[in-house]
C-alpha positions in Angstrom: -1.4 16.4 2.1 -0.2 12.9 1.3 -2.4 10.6 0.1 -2.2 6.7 1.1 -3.9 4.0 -0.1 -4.5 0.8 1.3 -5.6 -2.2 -1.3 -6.5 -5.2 0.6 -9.4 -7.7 0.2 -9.5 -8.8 4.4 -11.2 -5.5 5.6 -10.6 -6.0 9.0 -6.7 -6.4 8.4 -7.3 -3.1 6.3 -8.5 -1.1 9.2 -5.8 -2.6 11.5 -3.4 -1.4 9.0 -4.6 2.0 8.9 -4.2 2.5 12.2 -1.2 1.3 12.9 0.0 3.8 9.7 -1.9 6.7 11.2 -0.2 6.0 14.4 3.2 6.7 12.8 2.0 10.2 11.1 0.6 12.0 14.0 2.7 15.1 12.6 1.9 14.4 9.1 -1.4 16.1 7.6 -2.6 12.3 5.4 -5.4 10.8 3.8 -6.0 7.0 4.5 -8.3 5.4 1.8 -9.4 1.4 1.7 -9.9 0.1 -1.2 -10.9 -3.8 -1.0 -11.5 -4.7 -4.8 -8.7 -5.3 -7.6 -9.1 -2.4 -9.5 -7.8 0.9 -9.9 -9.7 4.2 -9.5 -8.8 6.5 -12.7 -8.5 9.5 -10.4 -6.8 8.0 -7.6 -5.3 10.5 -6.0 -2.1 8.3 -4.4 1.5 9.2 -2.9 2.0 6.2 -0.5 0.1 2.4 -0.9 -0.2 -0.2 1.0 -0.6 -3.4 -1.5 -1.6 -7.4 -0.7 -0.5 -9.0 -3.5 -2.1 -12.1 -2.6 -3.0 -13.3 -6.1 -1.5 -16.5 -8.1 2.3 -16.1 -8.5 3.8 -12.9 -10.0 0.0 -12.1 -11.4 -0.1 -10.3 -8.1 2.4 -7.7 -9.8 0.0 -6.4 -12.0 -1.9 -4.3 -9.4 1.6 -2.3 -8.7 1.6 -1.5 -12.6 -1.7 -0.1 -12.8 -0.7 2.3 -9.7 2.1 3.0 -11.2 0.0 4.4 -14.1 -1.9 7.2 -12.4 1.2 8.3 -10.0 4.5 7.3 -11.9 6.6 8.4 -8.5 3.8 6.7 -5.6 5.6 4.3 -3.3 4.7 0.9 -2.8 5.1 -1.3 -0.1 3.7 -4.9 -0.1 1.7 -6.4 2.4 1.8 -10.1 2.4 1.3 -13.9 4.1 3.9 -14.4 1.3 7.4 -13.3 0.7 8.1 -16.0 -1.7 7.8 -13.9 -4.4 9.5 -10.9 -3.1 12.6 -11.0 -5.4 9.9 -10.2 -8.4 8.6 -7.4 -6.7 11.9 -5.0 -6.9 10.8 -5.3 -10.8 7.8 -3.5 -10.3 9.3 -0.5 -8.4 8.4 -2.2 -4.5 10.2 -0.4 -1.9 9.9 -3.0 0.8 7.8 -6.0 1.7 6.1 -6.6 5.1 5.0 -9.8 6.6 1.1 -9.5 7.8 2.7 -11.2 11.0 5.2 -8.7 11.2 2.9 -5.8 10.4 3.1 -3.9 14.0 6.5 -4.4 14.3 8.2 -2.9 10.9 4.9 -0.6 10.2 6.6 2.5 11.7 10.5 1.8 10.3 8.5 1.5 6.3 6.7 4.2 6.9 9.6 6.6 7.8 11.4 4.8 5.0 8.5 5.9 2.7 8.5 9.7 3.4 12.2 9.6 2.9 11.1 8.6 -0.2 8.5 10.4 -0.9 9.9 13.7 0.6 13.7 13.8 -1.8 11.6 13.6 -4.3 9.4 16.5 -4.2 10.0 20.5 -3.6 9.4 22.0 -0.8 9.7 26.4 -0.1 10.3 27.5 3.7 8.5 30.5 4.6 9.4 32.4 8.0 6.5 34.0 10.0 6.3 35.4 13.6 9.8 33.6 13.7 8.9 30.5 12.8 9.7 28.6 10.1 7.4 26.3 7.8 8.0 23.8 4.9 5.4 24.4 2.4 5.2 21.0 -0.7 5.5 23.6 -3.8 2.3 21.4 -5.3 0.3 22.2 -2.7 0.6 26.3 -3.2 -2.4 27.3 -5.0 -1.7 31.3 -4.3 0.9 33.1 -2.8 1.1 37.1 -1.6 3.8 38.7 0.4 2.5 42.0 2.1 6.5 42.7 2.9 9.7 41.1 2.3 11.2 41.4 5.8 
């Protein structure tokens, strides 16, 4: 299951986004959740965010850190009316930045970019049944039984 989150104040733009990202994953079991205040749930449960970082200047950074502190490998993409800051972003672990203008259009080459990501970084066990073959993420194995070995 990968988890996403979505932190953005403009709730319509939130659900527009959401879409657009569940539009991408059609083959990728996910969890969208929209959160539209500044702080950061203790138990967030987070792989993949979505961040506006419209704040004052580089203050905007600090939401990335405090995500970063529940899920040291989540991925985090900016979502922004403003790229002028986008050089500091890099510092705080960004993968890319995305233009609210340019959301529709980039939305499915980030997300792709994301798993990538995501995906190198994780383990993942193939098992073969009725001759076909599934990935399995190892963290999501809570019990395993093999009634043969063929």
């Amino acid at each position: 299951m990968l988890n996403i989150v979505i932190f953005e104040e403009d709730i319509q733009f939130a659900h527009y986004e959401k879409k657009q990202i569940e539009n991408c994953l059609q083959e990728v079991m996910h969890d969208i959740v929209i959160y539209n205040e500044r702080i950061v749930p203790n138990d967030l449960k987070v792989d993949l965010c979505f961040l506006n970082i419209e704040l004052d200047g580089i203050k905007g950074f600090a939401m990335a850190e405090e995500i970063k502190k529940v899920n040291k490998k989540v991925i985090i993409n900016v979502v922004t009316n403003y790229v002028n800051n986008a050089i500091y972003g890099y510092e705080y672990g960004i993968l890319r930045f995305i233009k609210k203008e340019d959301f529709s259009l980039k939305i499915k080459k980030i997300v792709n970019e994301s798993l990538k990501a995501i995906y190198e970084s994780q383990n993942f066990i193939n098992i073969k049944y009725l001759n076909q073959v599934t990935s399995i993420l190892v963290d999501d194995i809570l019990y395993v039984l093999s009634m043969n070995n063929a």
